[in-house]
N, C-alpha and C positions, 0 to 999 in steps of 0.2 A: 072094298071101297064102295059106298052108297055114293048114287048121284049128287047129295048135296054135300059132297065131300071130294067132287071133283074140283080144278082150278075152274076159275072162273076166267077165261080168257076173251082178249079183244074177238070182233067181228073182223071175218075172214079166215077165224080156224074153223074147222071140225075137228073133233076129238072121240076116238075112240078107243077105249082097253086093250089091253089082248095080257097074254098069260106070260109071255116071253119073247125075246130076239124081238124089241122095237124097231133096228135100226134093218134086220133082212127083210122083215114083214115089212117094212115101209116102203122098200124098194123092191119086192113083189106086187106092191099095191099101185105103185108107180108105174110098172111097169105093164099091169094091168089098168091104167087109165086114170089112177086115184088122180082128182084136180090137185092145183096148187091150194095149198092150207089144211091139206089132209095131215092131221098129226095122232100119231099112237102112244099109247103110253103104258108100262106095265103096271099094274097093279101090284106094287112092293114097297115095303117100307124100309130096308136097309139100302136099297141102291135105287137110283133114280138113275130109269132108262125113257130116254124118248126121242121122237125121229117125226121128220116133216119131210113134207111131198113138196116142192117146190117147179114152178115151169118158168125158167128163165129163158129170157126172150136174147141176151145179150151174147158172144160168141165161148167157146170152153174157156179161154183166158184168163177175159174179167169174169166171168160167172165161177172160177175158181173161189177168187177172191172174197165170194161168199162165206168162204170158210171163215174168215175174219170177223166179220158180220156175225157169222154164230158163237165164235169167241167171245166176242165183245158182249153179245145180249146174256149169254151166259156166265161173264165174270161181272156183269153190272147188275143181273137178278137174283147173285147172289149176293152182292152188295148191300143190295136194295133190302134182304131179308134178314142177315145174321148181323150178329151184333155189331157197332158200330167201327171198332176195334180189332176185326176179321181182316188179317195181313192177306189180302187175296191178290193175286197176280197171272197172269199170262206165261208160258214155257211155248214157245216157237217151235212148231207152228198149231198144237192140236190140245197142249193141255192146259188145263185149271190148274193153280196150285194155292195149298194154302199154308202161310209159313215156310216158304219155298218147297214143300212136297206136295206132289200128285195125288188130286183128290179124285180125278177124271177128265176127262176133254171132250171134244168133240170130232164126231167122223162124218164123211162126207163121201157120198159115189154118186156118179152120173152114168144117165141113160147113153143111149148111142146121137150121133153126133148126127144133124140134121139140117132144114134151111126152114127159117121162121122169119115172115115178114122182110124177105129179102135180105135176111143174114144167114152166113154160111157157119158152119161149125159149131151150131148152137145147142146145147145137148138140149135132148128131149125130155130130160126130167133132172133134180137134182135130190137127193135127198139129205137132209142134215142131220144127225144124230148127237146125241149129247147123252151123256154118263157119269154119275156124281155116285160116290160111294158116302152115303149119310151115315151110316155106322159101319162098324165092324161087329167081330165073333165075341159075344158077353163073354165067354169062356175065356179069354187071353189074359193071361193072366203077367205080362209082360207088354201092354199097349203100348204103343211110340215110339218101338225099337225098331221099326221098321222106318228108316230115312228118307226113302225113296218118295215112301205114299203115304197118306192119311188120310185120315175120316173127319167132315165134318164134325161129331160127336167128339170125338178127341181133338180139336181146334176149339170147341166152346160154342160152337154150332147146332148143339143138341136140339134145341128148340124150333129149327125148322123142319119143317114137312117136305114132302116129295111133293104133293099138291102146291102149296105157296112154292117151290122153288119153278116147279114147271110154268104155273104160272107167271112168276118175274122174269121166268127167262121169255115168254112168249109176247108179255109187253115190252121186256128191253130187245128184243129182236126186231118184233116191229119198227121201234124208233130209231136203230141202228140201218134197217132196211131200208125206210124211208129215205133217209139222208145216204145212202149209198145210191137211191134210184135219183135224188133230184140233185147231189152234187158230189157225184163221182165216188171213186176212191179212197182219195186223199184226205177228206175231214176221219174215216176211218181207221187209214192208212197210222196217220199219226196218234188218235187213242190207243192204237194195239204197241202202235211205239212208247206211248208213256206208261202202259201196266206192266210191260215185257220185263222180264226179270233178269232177262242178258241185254244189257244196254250196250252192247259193242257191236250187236248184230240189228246188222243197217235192213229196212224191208224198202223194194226197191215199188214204182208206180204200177207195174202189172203184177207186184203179188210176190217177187221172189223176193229170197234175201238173200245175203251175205258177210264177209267179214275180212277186214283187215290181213293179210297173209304176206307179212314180209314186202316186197315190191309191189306185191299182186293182193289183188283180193280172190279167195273162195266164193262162187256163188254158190246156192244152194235151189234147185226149182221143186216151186211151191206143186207143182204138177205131180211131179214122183216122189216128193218128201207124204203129198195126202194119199198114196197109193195103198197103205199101210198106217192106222196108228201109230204115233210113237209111244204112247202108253198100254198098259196092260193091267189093270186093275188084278190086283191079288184074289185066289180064290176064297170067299169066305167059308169056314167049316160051319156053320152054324148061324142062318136066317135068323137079323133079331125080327122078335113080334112084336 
């Protein structure tokens, strides 16, 4: 990838390449000091991997709730780019999906836990990660038997780039960010509630969710649900070029 074929992103990223593993290398980089807006990105054309350095000032809790916030900038920049008619939705709490299967999501780790500006518990870094499978193996010769997951390319996606999607995700992040730092939660809370693709599972004001269970409800915490993806992108045999 030549420099005038990177995304063109808002002020307050920096953007840099790397070969592989965006989302360890980001939180190496983290961890060694990278500011807030440091984002990496690999250079690949069948899967769009990228990750951001983030320094949340707010305690582990709501700065969880971020995760949402990279949901949202990443089901609205893809929106934003594939055709108009792209059935694109949210799966609780980490993936993309399109046509109800998994194209990718996003993952999420923090630093060790700290005190910033007189709040206690505030991690030291956040990093966000996002992973979108844009094609699969040319060689398949049986495409979209696979239920679970899919590819951009086989939803009628073909036409976007790794570059344009990083890009849309990094403008619609920002704008989702914004409005999580000047009023709260809840105008976010409730977008991830209307593209959610299980509409029974309730998300609660600090981030958890739940559901309906007989007398009681099941909660679920958003804390130990992001410990671990819930998705796993299939191995591809064979890099398209």
């Amino acid at each position: 990838m030549t420099p005038d074929e990177w995304p063109d992103l808002p002020p307050g990223y920096i953007l840099k390449l790397c070969v592989a593993d965006a989302f360890d290398t980001a939180c190496q980089a983290a961890r060694d000091g990278a500011e807030d807006g440091f984002m990496l990105m690999v250079d690949r054309q069948d899967r769009c991997e990228a990750a951001l350095v983030l320094r949340p000032l707010d305690p582990i809790q709501p700065a969880l709730t971020l995760a949402y916030v990279g949901l949202l900038g990443l089901h609205d920049g893809l929106a934003a780019v594939a055709p108009a008619e792209t059935p694109a939705g949210i799966g609780w709490p980490d993936r993309l999906l399109v046509n109800a299967a998994c194209v990718g999501g996003i993952r999420l780790e923090h630093g060790p836990l700290v005190e910033k500006e007189g709040m206690i518990d505030v991690p030291d870094w956040l990093v966000l990660g996002i992973t979108v499978q844009m094609a699969a193996n040319r060689d398949d010769d049986m495409p979209g038997t696979e239920l679970d997951y899919t590819d951009l390319h086989e939803e009628g996606c073909g036409e976007v780039s790794v570059p344009q999607l990083v890009e849309a995700f990094a403008r619609h992040l920002l704008h989702w960010l914004d409005r999580w730092q000047e009023e709260g939660f809840e105008p976010v809370r409730r977008a991830v509630l209307h593209d959610l693709d299980d509409k029974t599972l309730k998300i609660e004001a600090n981030g958890d969710a739940w559901l309906e269970a007989g007398a009681g409800k099941t909660v679920y915490a958003l804390r130990d649900r992001l410990r671990q993806p819930s998705w796993q992108l299939p191995e591809i045999v064979k890099a398209v070029s």
